[in-house]
N, C-alpha and C positions, 0 to 999 in steps of 0.2 A: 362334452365330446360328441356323443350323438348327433347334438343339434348341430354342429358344427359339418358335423360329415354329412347333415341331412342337407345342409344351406347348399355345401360345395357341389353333392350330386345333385341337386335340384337345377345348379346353373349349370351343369352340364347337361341335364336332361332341358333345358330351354336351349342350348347351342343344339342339340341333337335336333331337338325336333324342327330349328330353324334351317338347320343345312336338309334334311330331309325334305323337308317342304318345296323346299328352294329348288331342292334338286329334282322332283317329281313335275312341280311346276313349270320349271326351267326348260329342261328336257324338251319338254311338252310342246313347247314351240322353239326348237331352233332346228329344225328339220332340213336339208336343203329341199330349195323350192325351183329346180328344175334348170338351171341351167347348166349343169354337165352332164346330168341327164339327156339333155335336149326335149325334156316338157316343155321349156319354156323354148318354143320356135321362133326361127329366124327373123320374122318382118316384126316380134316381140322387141328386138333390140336394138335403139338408133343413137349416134352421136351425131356431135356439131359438127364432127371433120375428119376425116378419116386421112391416114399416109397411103401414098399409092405407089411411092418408089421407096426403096428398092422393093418393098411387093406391098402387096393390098394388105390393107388392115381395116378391112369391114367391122360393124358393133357386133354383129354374129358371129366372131370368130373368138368374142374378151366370155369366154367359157375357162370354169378352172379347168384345170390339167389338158388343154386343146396344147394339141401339137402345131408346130410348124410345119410347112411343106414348100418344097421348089416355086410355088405360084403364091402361096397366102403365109400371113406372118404368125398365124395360130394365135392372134389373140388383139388385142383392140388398140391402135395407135394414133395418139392425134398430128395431124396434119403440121402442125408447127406449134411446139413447146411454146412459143410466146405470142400466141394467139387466145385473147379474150374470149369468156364466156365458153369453155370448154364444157361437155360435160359427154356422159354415157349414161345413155338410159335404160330402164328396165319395164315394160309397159304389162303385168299381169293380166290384163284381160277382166280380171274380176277383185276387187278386192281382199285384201290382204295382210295377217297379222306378219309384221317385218321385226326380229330380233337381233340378228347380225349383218355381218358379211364376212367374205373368204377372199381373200386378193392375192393375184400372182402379177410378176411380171411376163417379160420374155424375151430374149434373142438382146440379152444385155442390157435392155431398160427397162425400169419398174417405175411406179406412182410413189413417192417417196411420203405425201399426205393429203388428204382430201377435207371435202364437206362434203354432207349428204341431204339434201332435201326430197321432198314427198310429196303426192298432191294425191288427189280422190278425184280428178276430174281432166285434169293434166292442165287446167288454167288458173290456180288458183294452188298457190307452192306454199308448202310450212320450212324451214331451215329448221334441220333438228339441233336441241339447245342443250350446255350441259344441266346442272340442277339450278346453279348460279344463274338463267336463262343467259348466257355467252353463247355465243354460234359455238358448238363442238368441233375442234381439228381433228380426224382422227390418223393416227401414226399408219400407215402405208407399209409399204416393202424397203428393205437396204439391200435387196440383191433381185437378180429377176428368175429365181429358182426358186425360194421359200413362198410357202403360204402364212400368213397374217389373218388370224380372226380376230373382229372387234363385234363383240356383245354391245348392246347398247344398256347404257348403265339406267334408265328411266323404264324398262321394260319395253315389250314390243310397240312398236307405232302400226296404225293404222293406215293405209295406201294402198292405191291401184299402180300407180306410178312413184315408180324413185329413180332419182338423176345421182349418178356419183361426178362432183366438182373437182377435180383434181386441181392440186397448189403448187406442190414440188414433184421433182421427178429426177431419176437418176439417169445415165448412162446413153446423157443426149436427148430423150424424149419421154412423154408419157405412154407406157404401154403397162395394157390391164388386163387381164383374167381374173373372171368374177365368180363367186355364189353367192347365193343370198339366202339367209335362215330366214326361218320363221314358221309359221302354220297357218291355216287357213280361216278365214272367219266368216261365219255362216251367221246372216241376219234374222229377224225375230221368226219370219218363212220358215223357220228350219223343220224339213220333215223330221230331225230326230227328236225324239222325247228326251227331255230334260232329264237327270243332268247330264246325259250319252252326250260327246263333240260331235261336231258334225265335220266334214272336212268336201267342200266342193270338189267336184271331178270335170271331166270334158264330160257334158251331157247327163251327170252322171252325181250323185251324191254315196256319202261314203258315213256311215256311223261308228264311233270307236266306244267301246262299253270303257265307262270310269273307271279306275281303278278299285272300287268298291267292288267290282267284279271280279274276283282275281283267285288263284287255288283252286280251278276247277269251278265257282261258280258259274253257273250260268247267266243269258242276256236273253231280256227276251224280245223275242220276234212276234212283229202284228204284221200278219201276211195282207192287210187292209183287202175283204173280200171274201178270201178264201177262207175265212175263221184263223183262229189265235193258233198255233203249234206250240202245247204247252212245254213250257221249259225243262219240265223232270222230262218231259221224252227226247229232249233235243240237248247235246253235248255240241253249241259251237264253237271255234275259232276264238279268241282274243280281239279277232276283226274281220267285221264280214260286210260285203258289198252286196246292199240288194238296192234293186232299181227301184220297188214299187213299196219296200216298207221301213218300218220305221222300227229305230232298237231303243231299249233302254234298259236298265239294270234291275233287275228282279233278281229276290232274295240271294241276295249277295252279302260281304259282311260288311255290317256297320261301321260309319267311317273310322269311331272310335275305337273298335276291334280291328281294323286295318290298323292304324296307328302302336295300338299297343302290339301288333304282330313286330313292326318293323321294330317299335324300340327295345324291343326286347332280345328282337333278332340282330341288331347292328349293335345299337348302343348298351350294353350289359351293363356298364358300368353308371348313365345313365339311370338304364330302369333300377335301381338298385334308390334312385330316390323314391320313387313310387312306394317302394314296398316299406323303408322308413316312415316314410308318411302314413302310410295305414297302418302301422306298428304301434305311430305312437300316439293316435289319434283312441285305440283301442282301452 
């Protein structure tokens, strides 16, 4: 009987700690990356065709939640539904880890399905593929009010540029309103110390302390120069922007006393395999 209850909590304590994971990780990159913000600026955004009656539908306007107005259609329309080689693009400026998107329609017509391709250089395109390597269709809008997020099921892709390919479309034409998930990806250059993210800025880098930091640990700061500010004297932030130095995670808890925090703390009935096991190891 024991061993029975030990097997069942054990494979609960394996689902625990994969949705955990999953969910830490996950998270982690699907951030929006700036276009209803407006980070991501205007001459950032270009289609093949734009509608100009009855009003303008610039690539700068296909932002989620963008209104309409008496002069502009609040969001991105092509020039003629049966016009080849459509697309809308997204040009980052710097490369980029890409996990989702966010799609609206507006003013009656939505993107009903797309493809999405990617490139690192903007001449030299990948079609993203499902596992099967088939080009991916991904399901669009049935109305031009709802938002649609699609995760990409292979994890985030890597790009500076991605073109959304619109296929079908509802209510006479394609009109889009975009975000885009993900986070950002900082190459081997990274002023931050391993394993601290690093997350590019305008001009400007940004270091995020691991999760290994967490309960009032501290991170610590090398003021490169000015000498080290040791960390028992410094309480900072969860995230902090400095121009000129570099973070990483000092004495914080180990990742395996991170872990056993959360399962203990979410999954109870989980950690209850744990403690069988050392029971009856004894």
């Amino acid at each position: 009987m024991i061993m029975k209850v030990q097997h069942e909590c054990l494979f609960l304590l394996t689902c625990c700690m994969i949705l955990m994971f999953d969910s830490i990780v996950g998270d982690e990159c699907r951030r929006p990356m700036g276009l209803q913000s407006g980070a991501v600026r205007d001459a950032q955004l270009s289609a093949r065709c734009i509608a100009t009656s009855p009003l303008y539908a610039w690539a700068f306007q296909a932002r989620l939640n963008n209104a309409s107005s008496e002069a502009t259609s609040g969001a991105w329309v092509a020039c003629d539904a049966n016009r080849t080689g459509l697309f809308l693009q997204v040009d980052f400026l710097k490369v980029r880890n890409v996990s989702g998107l966010m799609t609206q329609g507006q003013n009656g017509m939505y993107t009903a399905s797309y493809q999405l391709v990617y490139s690192m250089d903007g001449q030299r395109w990948s079609m993203y593929q499902d596992e099967d390597a088939t080009t991916k269709v991904f399901d669009g809008n049935t109305d031009d009010v709802g938002t649609v997020t699609q995760y990409f099921d292979q994890g985030p892709i890597t790009a500076r540029y991605i073109r959304i390919l619109p296929l079908t479309y509802g209510g006479g034409n394609f009109a889009l309103r975009l975000e885009i998930l993900g986070c950002a990806w900082c190459d081997a250059d990274s002023p931050c110390i391993a394993p601290a993210v690093c997350e590019d800025l305008v001009d400007d880098y940004e270091c995020h302390c691991t999760p290994d930091c967490m309960q009032g640990k501290n991170c610590q700061l090398d003021y490169c120069g000015t000498g080290t500010m040791p960390s028992s004297e410094y309480q900072p932030s969860s995230t902090e922007i400095m121009t000129t130095a570099a973070k990483s995670c000092a004495s914080g808890l180990q990742p395996w006393e991170r872990a056993l925090i959360v399962i203990f703390t979410i999954c109870p009935l989980a950690a209850l395999a744990v403690v069988l096991t050392f029971l009856t190891q004894r």
